[in-house]
N, C-alpha and C positions, 0 to 999 in steps of 0.2 A: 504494500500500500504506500503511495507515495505520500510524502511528507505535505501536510498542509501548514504551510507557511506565511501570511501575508509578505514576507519580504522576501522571499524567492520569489512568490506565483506572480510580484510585479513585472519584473521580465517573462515571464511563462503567457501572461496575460494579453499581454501586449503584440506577442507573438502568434496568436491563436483565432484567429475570426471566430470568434461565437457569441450566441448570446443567450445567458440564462434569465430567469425572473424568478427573483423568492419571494415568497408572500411572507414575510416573519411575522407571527404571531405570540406577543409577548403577554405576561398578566398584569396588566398596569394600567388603569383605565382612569385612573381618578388625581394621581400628581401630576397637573402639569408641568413640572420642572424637569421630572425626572422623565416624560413622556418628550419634550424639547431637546432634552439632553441625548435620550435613541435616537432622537430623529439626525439632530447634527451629526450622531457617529454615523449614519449612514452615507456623508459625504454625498459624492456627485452622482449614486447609483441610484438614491429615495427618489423614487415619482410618486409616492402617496400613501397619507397617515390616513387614517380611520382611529375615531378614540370613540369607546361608550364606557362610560362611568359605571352603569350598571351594569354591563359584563366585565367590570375589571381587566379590560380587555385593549391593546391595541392593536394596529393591525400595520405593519407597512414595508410597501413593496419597494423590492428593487430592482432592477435591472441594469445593462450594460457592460460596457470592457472592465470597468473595476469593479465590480459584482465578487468577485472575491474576497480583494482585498476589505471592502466596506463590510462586507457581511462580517468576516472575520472581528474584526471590529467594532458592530453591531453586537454581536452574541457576548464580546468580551465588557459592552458597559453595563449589557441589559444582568449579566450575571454577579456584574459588579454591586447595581442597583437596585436591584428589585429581592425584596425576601419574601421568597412563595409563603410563607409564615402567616402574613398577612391576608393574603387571596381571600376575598369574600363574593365572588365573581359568579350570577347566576350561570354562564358558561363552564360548559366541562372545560377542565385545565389540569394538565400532570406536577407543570412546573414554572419557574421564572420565561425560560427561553423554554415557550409550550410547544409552537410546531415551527418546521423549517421545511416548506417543499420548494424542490426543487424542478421547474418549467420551461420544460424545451421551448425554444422562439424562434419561428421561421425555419430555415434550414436548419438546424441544430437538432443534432437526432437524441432520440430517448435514451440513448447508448453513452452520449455524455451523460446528460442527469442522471444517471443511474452511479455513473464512479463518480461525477461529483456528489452524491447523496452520501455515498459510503465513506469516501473521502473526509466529508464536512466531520459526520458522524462520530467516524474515528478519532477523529483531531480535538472534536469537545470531549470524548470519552479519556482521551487520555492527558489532553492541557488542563481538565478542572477536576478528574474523576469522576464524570456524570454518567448516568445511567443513560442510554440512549436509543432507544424505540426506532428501526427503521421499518419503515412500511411503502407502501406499493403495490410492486407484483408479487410481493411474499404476504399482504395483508393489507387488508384497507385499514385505514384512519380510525373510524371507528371502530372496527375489529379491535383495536389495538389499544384503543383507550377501555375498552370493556374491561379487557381481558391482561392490562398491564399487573405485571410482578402478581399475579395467578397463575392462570392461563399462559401468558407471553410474558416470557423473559425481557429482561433486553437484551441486542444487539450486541453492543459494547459498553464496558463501566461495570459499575458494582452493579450486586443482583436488587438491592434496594432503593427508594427515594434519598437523593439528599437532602438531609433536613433542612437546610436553606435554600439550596435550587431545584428541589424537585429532579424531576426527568425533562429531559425531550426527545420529541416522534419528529427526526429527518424523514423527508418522506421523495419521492420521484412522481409525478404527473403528470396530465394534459393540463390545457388550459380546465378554470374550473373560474363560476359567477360564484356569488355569494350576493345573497338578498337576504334580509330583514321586511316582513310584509305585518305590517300594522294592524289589524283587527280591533273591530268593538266589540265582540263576544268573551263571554268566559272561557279564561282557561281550559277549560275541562275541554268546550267546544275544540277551541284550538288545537287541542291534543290529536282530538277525532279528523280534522280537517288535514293534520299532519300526517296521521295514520294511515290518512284513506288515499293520501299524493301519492305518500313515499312509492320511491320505484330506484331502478336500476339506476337512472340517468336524475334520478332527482330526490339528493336527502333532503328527511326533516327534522323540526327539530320544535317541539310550541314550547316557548320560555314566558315567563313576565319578568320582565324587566324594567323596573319599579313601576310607572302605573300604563303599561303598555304589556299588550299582549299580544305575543309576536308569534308566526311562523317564519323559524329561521332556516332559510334555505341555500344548497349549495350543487349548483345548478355542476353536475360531474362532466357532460357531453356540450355546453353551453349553446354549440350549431346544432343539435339533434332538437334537445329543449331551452329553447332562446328566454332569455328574461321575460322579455313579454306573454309567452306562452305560457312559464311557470305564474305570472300572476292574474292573468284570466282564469287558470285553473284554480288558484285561490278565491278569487271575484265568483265565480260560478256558485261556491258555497258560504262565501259571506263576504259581508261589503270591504272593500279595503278603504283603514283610512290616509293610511301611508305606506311609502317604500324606501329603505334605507339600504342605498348602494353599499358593499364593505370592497373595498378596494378598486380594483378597473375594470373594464371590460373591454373585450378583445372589439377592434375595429370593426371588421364583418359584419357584427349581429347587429351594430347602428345604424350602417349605410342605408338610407333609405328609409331610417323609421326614425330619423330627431324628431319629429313630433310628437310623437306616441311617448319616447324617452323623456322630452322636457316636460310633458303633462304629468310624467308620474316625481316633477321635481328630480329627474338624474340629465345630470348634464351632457349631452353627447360628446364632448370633448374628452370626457372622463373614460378616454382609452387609454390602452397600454402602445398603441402609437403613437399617440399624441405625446403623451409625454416623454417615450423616446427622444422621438421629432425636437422636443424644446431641450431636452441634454443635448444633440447635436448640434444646434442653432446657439444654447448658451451657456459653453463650456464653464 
C-alpha cells in the first residue's frame, strides 16, 4: 500500500490528470468557528458546506488536482476538533470524521476511487489509530453503520471506537443527490412515507429534526431517479413544504429543468461543475 502522504502526493498530484470528489461528512453542526475553521482547511479543493444544527452535522465537498493534499488536511483539523463525546446529532454518526467517499468524475475510472479509498483509509488507521469502516462493493453504507464492531469489523485500526474520535466509513461511489424533503405530517406518517419509497436507487430515512419532519433522502443512481422525481414521489403522498439540497448536484439532471429547481428554492448553479468551473476561473 503506498504511502499517503500530503507532501509527497504534491508532486504525485500534479503529475496525474484526475479528478476525485469527497463529500466529507463530519459531526459538527452547531460551532461555527470550528465548522469555518474545516472549511478553511479545505483550501482550494471546498466547492460547498452544508451545516444543520440539528443533525450535528456538516457536510463538505471537494474536488480537484489538490483533493489530496486538502483532504489530508481536512481529516487532520476535523480530528483535531471535534470530540465525538459530544455528538447529540439526530443523524446516525460513528464518529468525528463520520464518512469519507470517494467519486469518480468524468473520465476517472472506479479503479482509482477504489485505491484511493483504501489508501485514505489506511493512512487514518494508522496516523491517529482509528478504526476504519471501508464500504462499497464489499458493503453498502448502511450495511455498515448497522452492523459496525458486531456484525462488521473494521477494515483497518483497532477493533473498537475511539473514545474521542469514534470510527470512520471511507467509502468508493457513483455520483449520489442527497435531499432533505420537508413535510407537515407526523413522524410516524413520515416513517410510512419513507418505508413505502425506499428502493434500490433510492434510501430513506424520516428524522425530526427539531421542529421539522423530514424525509431524508439519498438519491444512489441520481440519472435513473433524478431529484425531481424522488420528490413528486414524496408530493404524491403528502404535501411538501420544503426541500433542503445537502451538497451539489451533478450538471445533467439540471439542464433543462432550472425552473422546476429554483421553484423548489435549489439553485441551478449548485453543481458540481459549476463550481469546478469557478476553481479554474479563480485560482
Amino acid at each position: 500500500m503506498a504511502a499517503f502522504s500530503p507532501a509527497t502526493l504534491l508532486q504525485q498530484a500534479a503529475n496525474i490528470v484526475w479528478v476525485l470528489e469527497c463529500v466529507v461528512n463530519v459531526s459538527q453542526g452547531r460551532d461555527q468557528g470550528v465548522i469555518d475553521e474545516l472549511a478553511s482547511s479545505g483550501g482550494r479543493s471546498l466547492l460547498d458546506v452544508h451545516t444543520d444544527a440539528d443533525y450535528d452535522r456538516s457536510v463538505l465537498t471537494l474536488a480537484g488536482p489538490d483533493l489530496l493534499v486538502d483532504l489530508a488536511r481536512l481529516a487532520r483539523r476535523t480530528l483535531e476538533l471535534i470530540d465525538f463525546r459530544g455528538y447529540r446529532g439526530v443523524h446516525p454518526a460513528l464518529g468525528a470524521l463520520d464518512v469519507v467517499p470517494f467519486v469518480p468524475l468524468g473520465e476517472t475510472t472506479r479503479e482509482t476511487a477504489l485505491y484511493r479509498r483504501d489508501q485514505f483509509g489506511a493512512w487514518l488507521a494508522e496516523e491517529f489509530g482509528l478504526p476504519v469502516f471501508i464500504y462499497g462493493e464489499e458493503a453498502s453504507l448502511p450495511e455498515v453503520r448497522r452492523g459496525a464492531f458486531t456484525t462488521v469489523s473494521p477494515t483497518y485500526g483497532g477493533r473498537w471506537p475511539d473514545p474521542i474520535m469514534g470510527a470512520t466509513c471511507v467509502g468508493a461511489r457513483g455520483l449520489l443527490v442527497a435531499l432533505n424533503v420537508n413535510l407537515g405530517c407526523s413522524l410516524e406518517r413520515a416513517r410510512y412515507v419513507a418505508r413505502t419509497l425506499r428502493s434500490t436507487n433510492l434510501r430513506t430515512l424520516a428524522l425530526l429534526a427539531g421542529d421539522r419532519v423530514q424525509v431524508s433522502m439519498n438519491l444512489i443512481d441520481p440519472l435513473v431517479v433524478t431529484p425531481l422525481m424522488a420528490i413528486a414521489k414524496v408530493a404524491a403522498m403528502e404535501p411538501v413544504r420544503s426541500v433542503e439540497l445537502v451538497g451539489l448536484l451533478p450538471e445533467a439532471i439540471v439542464l433543462g429543468h432550472e425552473p422546476e429547481y429554483e421553484a423548489l428554492g435549489i439553485e441551478p448553479t449548485a453543481t458540481i461543475e459549476n463550481r469546478l468551473g469557478r476553481q479554474i476561473t479563480h485560482p
